[in-house]
Phi, psi and omega in degrees: 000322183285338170290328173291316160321271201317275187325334132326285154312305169287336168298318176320298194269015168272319174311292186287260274270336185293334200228089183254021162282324203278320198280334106125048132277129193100164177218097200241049181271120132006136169276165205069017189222133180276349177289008157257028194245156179244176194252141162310148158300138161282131160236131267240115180305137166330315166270342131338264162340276214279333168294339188266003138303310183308304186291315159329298176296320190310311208297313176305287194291297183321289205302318175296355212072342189305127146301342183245160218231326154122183197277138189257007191256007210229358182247000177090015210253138178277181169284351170259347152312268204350290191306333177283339182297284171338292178300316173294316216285347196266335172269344180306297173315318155326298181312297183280010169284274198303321176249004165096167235255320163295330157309296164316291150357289205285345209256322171304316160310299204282341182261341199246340135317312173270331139344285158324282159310340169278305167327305179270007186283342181256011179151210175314114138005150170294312180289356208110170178326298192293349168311000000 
């Protein structure tokens, strides 16, 4: 039986390396036909990223109620996410004594969205990711 495995693995792989169109690896279209090219991978812009940090934690933290904002190393967060977490969640909590509690919800999207992009506009934070 172990031989047959082993004999099996090798026709297999004699089998792909003769034929690398079929493994859709490679960009093996004919030319002038595009189905063999794959699209780059997406990826996700640096303010993108830290509003949808922000806003997760924000939310989290807003919706329990908790007054303490938790470990920022432990939230995935450099120290200037954090400190943008911080700021919003202290006008949210603001927010909602006067206009209730989706208001605050709504002002957590909108600050940490803006937050973000003034952070992130020209790339990378000056000191690095983690600043």
């Amino acid at each position: 039986m172990r031989h047959r495995k082993l004999l099996c693995a090798l026709v297999l792989a004699a089998f792909l390396a003769a034929a690398p169109g079929i493994t859709g690896c490679g960009d093996s279209a004919p030319a002038g036909d595009s189905r063999g090219t794959s699209p780059a991978p997406a990826t996700t812009s640096p303010e993108d990223l830290c509003t949808a940090l922000i806003t997760k934690w924000g939310r989290q933290i807003y919706d329990s109620g908790e007054e303490t904002y938790g470990d920022y190393q432990s939230m995935g967060l450099s120290n200037g996410q954090y400190m943008i977490l911080r700021d919003t969640l202290d006008l949210a909590r603001a927010e909602r004594e006067r206009q209730g509690a989706g208001a605050g919800r709504k002002l957590i999207s909108r600050e940490a969205r803006e937050r973000c992009e003034k952070r992130y506009r020209h790339g990378e934070p000056s000191g690095g990711p983690w600043v």
